[in-house]
C-alpha positions in Angstrom: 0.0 0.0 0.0 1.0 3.7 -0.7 0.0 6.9 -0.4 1.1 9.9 -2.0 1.6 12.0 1.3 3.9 9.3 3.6 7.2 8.3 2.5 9.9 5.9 3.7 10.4 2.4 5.2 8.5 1.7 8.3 10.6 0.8 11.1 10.7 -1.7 13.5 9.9 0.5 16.6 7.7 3.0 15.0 4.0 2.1 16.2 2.9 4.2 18.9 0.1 5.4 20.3 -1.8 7.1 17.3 -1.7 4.4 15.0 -2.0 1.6 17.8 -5.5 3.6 18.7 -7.1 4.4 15.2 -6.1 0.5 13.5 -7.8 -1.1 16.6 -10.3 1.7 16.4 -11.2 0.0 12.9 -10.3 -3.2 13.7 -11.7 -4.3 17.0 -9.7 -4.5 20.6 -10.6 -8.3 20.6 -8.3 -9.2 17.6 -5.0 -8.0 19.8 -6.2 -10.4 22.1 -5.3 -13.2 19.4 -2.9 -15.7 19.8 0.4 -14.1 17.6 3.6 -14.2 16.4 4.2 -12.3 20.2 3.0 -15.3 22.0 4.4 -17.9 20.2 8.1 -15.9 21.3 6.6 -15.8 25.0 6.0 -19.6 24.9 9.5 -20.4 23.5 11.1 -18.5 26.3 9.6 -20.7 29.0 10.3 -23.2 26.9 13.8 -22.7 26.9 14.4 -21.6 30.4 11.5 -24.1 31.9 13.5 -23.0 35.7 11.2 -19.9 35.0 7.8 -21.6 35.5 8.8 -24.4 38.0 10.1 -21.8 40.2 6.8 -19.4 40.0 4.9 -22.6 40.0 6.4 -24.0 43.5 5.7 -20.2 44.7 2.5 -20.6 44.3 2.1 -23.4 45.5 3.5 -22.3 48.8 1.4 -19.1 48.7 -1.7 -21.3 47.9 -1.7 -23.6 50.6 -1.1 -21.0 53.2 -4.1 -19.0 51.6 -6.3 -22.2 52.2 -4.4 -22.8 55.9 -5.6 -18.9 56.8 -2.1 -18.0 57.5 -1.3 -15.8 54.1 -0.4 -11.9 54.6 -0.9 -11.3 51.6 -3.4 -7.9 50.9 -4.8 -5.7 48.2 -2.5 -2.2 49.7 -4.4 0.4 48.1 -6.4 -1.5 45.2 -9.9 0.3 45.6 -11.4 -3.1 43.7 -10.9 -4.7 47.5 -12.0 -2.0 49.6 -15.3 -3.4 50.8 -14.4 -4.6 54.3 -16.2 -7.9 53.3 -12.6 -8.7 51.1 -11.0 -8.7 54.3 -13.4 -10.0 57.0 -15.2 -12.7 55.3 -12.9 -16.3 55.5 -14.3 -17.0 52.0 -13.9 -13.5 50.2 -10.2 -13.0 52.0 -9.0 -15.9 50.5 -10.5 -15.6 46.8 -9.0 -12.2 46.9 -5.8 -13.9 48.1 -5.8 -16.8 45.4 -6.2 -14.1 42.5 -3.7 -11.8 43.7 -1.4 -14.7 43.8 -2.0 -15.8 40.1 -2.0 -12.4 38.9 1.2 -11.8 40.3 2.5 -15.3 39.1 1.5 -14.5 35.6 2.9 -11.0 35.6 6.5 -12.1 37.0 6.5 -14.9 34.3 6.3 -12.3 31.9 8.8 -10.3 33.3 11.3 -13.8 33.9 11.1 -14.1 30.1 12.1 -11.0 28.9 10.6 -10.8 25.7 12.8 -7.7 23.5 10.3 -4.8 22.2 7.8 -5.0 20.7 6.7 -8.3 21.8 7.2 -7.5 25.3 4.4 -4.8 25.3 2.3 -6.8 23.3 2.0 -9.7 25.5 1.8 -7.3 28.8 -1.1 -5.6 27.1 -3.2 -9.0 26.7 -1.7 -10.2 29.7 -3.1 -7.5 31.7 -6.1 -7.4 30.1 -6.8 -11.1 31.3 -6.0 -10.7 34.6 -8.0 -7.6 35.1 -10.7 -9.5 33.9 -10.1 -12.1 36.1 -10.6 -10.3 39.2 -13.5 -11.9 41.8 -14.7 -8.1 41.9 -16.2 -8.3 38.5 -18.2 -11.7 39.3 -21.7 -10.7 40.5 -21.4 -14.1 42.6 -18.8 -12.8 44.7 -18.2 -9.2 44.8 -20.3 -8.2 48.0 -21.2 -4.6 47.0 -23.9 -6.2 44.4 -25.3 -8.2 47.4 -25.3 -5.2 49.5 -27.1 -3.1 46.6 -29.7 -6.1 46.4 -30.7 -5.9 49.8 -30.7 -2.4 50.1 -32.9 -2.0 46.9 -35.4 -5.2 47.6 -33.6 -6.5 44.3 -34.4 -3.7 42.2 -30.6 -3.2 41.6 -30.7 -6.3 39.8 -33.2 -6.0 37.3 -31.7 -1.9 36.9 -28.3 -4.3 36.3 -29.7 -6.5 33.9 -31.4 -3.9 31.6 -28.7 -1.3 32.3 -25.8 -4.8 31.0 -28.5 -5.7 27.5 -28.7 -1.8 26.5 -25.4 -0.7 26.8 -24.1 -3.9 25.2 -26.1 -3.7 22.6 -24.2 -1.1 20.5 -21.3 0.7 20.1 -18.8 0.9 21.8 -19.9 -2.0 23.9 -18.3 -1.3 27.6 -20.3 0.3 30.4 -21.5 3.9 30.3 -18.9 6.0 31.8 -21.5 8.9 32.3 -25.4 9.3 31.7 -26.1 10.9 28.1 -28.0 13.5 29.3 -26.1 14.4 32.1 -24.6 17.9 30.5 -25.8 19.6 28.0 -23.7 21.2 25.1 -24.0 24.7 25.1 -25.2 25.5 28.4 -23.8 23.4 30.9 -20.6 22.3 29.0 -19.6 24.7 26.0 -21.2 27.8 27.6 -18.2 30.0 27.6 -20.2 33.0 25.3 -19.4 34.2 22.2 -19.7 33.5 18.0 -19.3 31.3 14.9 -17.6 34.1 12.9 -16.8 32.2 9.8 -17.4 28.6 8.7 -16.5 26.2 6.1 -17.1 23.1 5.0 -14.7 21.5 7.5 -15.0 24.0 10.4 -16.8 26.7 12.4 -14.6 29.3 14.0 -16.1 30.4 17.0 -14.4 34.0 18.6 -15.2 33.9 22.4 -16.4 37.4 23.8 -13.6 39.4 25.5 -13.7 39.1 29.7 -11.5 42.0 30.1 -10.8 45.9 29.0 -8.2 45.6 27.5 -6.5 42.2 25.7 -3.1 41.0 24.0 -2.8 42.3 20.6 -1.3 38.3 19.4 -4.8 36.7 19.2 -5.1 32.3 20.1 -6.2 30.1 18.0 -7.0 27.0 19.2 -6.9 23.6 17.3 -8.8 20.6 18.9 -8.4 16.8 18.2 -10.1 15.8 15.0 -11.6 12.7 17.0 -13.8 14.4 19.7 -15.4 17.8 20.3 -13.6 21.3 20.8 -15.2 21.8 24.2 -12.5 19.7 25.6 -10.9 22.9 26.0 -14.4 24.8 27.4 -15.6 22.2 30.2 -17.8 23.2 33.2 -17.9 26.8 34.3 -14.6 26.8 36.7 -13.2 24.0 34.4 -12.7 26.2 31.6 -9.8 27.0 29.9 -11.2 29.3 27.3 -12.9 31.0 30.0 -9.5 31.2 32.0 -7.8 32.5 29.1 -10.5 35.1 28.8 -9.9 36.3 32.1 -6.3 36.9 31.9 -6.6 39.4 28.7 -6.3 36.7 25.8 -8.5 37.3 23.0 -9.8 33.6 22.3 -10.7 31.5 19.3 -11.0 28.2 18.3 -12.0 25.4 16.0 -14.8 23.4 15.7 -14.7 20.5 13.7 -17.6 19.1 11.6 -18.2 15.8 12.0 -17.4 13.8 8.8 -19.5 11.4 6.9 -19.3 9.1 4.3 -19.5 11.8 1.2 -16.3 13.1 3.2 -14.0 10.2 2.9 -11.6 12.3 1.1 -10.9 14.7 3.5 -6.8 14.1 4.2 -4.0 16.4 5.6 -4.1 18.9 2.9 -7.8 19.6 3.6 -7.6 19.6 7.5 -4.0 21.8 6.9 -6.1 24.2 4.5 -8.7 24.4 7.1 -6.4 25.6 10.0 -4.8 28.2 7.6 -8.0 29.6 6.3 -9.1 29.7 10.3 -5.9 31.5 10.4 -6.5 34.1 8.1 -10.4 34.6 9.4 -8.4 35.8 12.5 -6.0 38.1 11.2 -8.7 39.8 9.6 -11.3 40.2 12.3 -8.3 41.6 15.2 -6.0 42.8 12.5 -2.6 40.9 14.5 -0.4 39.9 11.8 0.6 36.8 14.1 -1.6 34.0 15.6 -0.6 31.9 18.7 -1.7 28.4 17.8 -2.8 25.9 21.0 -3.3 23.3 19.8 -4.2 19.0 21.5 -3.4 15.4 20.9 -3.7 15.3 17.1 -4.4 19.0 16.1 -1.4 19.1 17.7 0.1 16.8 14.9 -1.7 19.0 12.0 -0.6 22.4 13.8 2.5 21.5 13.8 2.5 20.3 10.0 0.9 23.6 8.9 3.9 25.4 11.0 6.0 23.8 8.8 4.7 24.2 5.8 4.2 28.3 6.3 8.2 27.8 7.9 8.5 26.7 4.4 6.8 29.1 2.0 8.1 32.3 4.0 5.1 32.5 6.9 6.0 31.7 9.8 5.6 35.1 11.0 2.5 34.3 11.1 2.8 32.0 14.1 3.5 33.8 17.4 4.0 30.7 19.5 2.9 27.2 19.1 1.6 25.6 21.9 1.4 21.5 21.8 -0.8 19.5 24.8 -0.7 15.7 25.2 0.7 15.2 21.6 3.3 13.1 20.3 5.3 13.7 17.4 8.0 11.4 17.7 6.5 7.5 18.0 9.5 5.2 18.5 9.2 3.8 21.7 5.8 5.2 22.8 5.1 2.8 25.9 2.6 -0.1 26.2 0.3 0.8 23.7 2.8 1.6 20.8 3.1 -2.1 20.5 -0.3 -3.3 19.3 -0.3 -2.7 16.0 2.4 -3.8 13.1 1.8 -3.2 9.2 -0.4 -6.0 8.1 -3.1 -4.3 10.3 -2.7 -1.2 9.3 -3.5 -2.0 6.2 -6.4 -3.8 7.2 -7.3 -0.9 9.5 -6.8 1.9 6.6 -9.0 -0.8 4.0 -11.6 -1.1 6.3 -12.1 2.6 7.1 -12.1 2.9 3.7 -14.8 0.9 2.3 -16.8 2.8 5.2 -15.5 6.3 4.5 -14.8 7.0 8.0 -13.7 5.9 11.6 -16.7 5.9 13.8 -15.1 7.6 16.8 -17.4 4.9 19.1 -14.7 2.5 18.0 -12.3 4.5 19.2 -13.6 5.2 22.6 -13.8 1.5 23.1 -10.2 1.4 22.7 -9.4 4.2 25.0 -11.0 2.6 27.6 -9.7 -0.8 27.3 -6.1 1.3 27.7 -7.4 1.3 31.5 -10.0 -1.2 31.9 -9.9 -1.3 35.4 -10.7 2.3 35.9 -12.5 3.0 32.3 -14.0 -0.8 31.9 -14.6 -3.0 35.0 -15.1 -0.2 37.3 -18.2 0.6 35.5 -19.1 -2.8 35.0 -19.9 -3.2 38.8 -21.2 0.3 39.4 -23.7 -0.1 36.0 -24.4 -4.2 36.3 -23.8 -5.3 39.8 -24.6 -2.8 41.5 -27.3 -1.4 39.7 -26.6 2.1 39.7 -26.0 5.2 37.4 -22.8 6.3 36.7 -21.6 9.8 38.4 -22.0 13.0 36.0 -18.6 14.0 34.9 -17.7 16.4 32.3 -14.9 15.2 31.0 -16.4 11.7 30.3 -19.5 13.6 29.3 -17.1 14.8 26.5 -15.3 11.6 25.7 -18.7 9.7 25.0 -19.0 12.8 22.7 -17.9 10.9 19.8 -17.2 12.3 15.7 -15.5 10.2 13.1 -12.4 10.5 10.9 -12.9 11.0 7.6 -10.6 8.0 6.2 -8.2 9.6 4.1 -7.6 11.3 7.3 -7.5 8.1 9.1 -5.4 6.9 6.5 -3.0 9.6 6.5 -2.0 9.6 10.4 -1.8 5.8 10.4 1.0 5.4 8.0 2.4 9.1 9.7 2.9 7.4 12.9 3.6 4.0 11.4 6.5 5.3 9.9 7.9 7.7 12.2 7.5 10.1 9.2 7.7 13.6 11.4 11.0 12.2 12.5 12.5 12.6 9.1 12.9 15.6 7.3 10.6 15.2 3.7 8.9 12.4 5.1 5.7 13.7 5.1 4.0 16.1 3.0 1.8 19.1 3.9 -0.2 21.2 1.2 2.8 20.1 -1.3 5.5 21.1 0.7 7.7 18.7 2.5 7.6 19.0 6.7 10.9 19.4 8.3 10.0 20.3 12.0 14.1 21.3 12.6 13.6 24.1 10.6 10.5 26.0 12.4 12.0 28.9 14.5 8.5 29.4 16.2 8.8 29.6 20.8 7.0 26.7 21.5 5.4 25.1 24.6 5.1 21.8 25.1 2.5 20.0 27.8 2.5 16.5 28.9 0.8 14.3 31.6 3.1 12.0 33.5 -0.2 9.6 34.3 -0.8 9.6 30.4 -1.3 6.4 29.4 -2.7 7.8 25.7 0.5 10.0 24.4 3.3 8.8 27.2 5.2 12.1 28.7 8.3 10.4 27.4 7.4 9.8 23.8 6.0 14.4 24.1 9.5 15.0 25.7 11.4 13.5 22.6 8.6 15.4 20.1 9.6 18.5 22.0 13.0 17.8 20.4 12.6 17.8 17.0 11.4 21.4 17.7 15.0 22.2 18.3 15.1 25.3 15.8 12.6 27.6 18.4 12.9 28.6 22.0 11.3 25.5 23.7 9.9 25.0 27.0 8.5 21.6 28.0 5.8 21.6 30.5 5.4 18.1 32.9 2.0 18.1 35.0 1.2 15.6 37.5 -1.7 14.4 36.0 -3.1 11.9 33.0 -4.0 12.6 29.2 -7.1 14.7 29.9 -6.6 15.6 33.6 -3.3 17.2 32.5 -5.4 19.4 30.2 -8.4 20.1 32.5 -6.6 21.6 35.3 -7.6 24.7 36.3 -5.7 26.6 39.6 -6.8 25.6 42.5 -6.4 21.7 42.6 -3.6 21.8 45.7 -2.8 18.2 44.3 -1.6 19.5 41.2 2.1 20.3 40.3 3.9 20.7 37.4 7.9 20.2 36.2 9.3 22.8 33.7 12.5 23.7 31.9 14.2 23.2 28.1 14.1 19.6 27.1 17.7 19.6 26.5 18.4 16.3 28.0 18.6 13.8 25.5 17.5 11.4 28.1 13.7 12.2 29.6 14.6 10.7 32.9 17.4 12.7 33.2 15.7 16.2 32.4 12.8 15.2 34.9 15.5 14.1 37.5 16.6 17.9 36.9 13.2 19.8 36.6 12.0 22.0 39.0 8.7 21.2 40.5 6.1 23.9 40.8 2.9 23.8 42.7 -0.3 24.2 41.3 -1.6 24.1 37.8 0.8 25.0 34.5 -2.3 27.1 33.0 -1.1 30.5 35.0 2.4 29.5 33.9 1.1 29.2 29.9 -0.6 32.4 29.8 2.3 34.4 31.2 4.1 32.5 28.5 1.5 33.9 26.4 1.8 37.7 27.2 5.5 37.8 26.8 4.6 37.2 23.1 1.4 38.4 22.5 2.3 42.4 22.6 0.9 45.6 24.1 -2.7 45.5 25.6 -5.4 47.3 23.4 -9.1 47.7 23.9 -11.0 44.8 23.6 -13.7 44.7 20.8 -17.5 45.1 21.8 -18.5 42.7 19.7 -17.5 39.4 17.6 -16.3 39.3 14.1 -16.1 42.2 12.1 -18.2 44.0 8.6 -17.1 41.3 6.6 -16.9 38.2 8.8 -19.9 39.3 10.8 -21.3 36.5 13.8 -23.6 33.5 12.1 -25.1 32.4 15.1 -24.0 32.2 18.6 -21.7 29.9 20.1 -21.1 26.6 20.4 -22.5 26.9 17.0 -23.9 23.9 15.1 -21.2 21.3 14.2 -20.6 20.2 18.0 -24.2 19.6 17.9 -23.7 17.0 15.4 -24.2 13.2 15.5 
């Protein structure tokens, strides 16, 4: 297969996140779980060193019979699955708890005692913890006393509530437990509510301009370029939660994208379209503030297209344009992108990319099925008791309000970012293509800010530390915060848990810069913006109103294409 946009071999080491997510996005999470070339190596090495699996197998033995003699110290620590005091206190439960946290560690220490080399090793700890997750006696409605507890409590109304609640949801796409009711929020007043605009639209996009929260803002205007997989408000949660309002409120004049959500008749819809689109966004803004440069924040893969369409106007003569390009949770370099890297090789992404193909799109409830299989005991099984055995609804949270928010990829799209990851192409100067001109990220001279999430179990902090690199031709500052993939994101001041590492990733190891890294307190967005001012210009009076005579407002904000389904 070949595409007129990728170019180059695909190495070894180059699957990572992106492509591991959108091929089993098209493909199904179930076919990783298939016996494979992976497993056949794991086999061989107890084969070969047989010492490894006599000696775990005598340990548990030993650790078995003193779980059945009552004598076993062995306890959950901190695992929340075990908390119920019945785990503890009943005989029975203690020791089921006991037995599985046994095998579980057994099988994850034989995994370890074979040292498989990469990429097999993360491949066969991705199944293997998937088993033993599912495994666990707190999934079993027979044994995990909370669904008991519910039943009594309810007269057995939980039950039946589980039963329906377990034949709806599993029904249709994507097939794991509700995170979150579907009408728990709603899109443009409770989530999305920041005011303001849709001051120009396209095909591909609605631009909305938020209204100004200040006197006075920075001349340098933001623009603000979402994932093409889920819904701008990501960036414009709950009141409070909001970093468009937050932005507001420290003088920023504020824009951002909106993505339509593709369908089939947009299958076509590649790089070049979705690069076109951020430019002609781009020049919407220039002419309604009159700034002759744009700061561009942009997440997870509008990260990967900002970043392409900074190269490409690097390239032609414009990065003036640009006056700082801020990347969140993105990963521009995939060798070596952690567990989930792993999962896919190039006979299924070809498969993935032919399938999303005859469709014209990715449906984007695929891909939350893989997301949460990434963390099934926090995204999957946790939900599985709360929704089946116990009965209950899930808590309203905005942020999983928003992930169940799906859009699809158009496929050319899909196409294109697959075989960009697969081969490393960013990596490589020329190896990938934006409107016609080849993307060389050493030569953009463009202050950037780079964000990662140390819990990120999506885009791994490592693999945005060694994209921050290849930005080596601007003034760089690399940003780690204490949280996850969307936690990291949706942190306004205030949380005294946060904290946040900064400094130039000029390390060429990431352990050794974060070894090095001073630690602040608190969240990285009052950091960003002061970031932001240094290179935004004097302060002038904010505008009384949206748009301008000719890019005048089409309806207010959040405007109609997050509306769609």
């Amino acid at each position: 297969m070949t595409t007129p946009t990728v170019t180059g071999e695909s190495p070894d080491d180059a699957a990572a996140p992106l492509d591991m997510l959108l091929g089993a996005a098209a493909l199904g999470i179930g076919r990783r779980m298939l016996p494979d070339r992976s497993w056949l190596k794991f086999g061989a090495g107890l084969i070969r060193q047989p010492r490894f699996a006599l000696d775990r197998g005598r340990s548990l033995a030993v650790e078995l019979t003193a779980i059945a003699r009552g004598t076993s110290t062995r306890s959950p620590d901190r695992d929340k699955r075990f908390a119920d005091p019945a785990w503890s206190q009943n005989p029975v439960l203690r020791r089921t708890m006991q037995t599985y946290l046994a095998a579980a560690e057994t099988a994850r220490a034989l995994l370890s005692d074979v040292d498989l080399e990469f990429p097999h090793s993360d491949r066969m700890r991705f199944v293997v913890d998937i088993i033993v997750d599912a495994l666990s006696p707190t999934n079993s409605p027979l044994l995990n006393p909370l669904g008991y507890k519910a039943a009594i409590d309810t007269g057995g109304a939980s039950v039946v509530r589980g039963t329906a609640n377990l034949v709806r949801e599993l029904a249709t796409p994507p097939r794991v437990p509700s995170m979150v009711e579907a009408d728990a929020f709603t899109v443009g007043v409770t989530v999305a509510a920041t005011p303001g605009s849709v001051v120009f639209q396209s095909e591909v996009l609605q631009l909305i301009q938020f209204t100004p929260r200040t006197p006075t803002v920075h001349t340098a205007p933001m623009l603000i370029v979402p994932p093409v997989i889920n819904k701008y408000y990501i960036v414009d949660m709950s009141p409070g939660r909001s970093m468009v309002e937050y932005f507001l409120d420290q003088g920023q004049q504020v824009f951002a994208i909106s993505w339509r959500n593709p369908k089939a008749d947009h299958r076509a819809w590649g790089f070049d379209t979705y690069g076109q689109a951020i430019l002609d966004a781009i020049g919407a803004v220039e002419q309604i503030t009159g700034a002759e440069q744009t700061h561009l924040f942009a997440q997870c893969s509008g990260g990967t297209l900002a970043t392409m369409v900074t190269a490409h106007l690097t390239d032609i003569g414009g990065a003036g344009r640009v006056a700082g390009l801020a990347l969140a949770v993105n990963v521009l370099d995939q060798s070596k992108a952690g567990t989930v890297m792993a999962i896919l090789d190039e006979a299924t992404a070809d498969e993935a990319i032919r399938k999303s193909k005859a469709r014209g799109y990715l449906d984007g409830r695929s891909l939350a099925e893989v997301f949460a299989w990434m963390r099934p005991n926090d995204l999957v099984w946790r939900y599985w008791v709360n929704n089946y055995i116990e009965g209950r609804k899930p808590q309203p949270f905005d942020v999983l309000f928003w992930n169940a928010d799906t859009t699809r990829m158009a496929a050319t799209l899909h196409r294109d970012l697959v075989l960009c990851a697969l081969n490393n192409a960013l990596t490589k100067p020329g190896g990938v293509q934006m409107l016609g001109t080849p993307v060389d990220l050493s030569k953009i001279a463009v202050d950037t800010y780079v964000v990662a999430g140390i819990a990120d179990h999506i885009s791994p902090w490592q693999s945005c530390y060694r994209s921050a690199r290849l930005l080596s031709g601007a003034d760089v500052s690399f940003v780690l915060s204490s949280s996850g993939h969307i936690a990291s994101l949706v942190n306004p001041p205030g949380n005294r848990k946060a904290s946040y590492r900064l400094g130039a990733p000029d390390s060429i190891d990431p352990q050794e810069w974060l070894n090095a890294a001073e630690k602040h307190t608190g969240s990285w967005w009052p950091n960003y913006t002061a970031w932001l001012k240094e290179r935004s210009g004097p302060d002038r009076k904010a505008p009384t109103a949206e748009g301008n005579a000719a890019l005048p407002p089409l309806m207010p904000a959040p405007g109609s294409y997050v509306r769609e389904k």
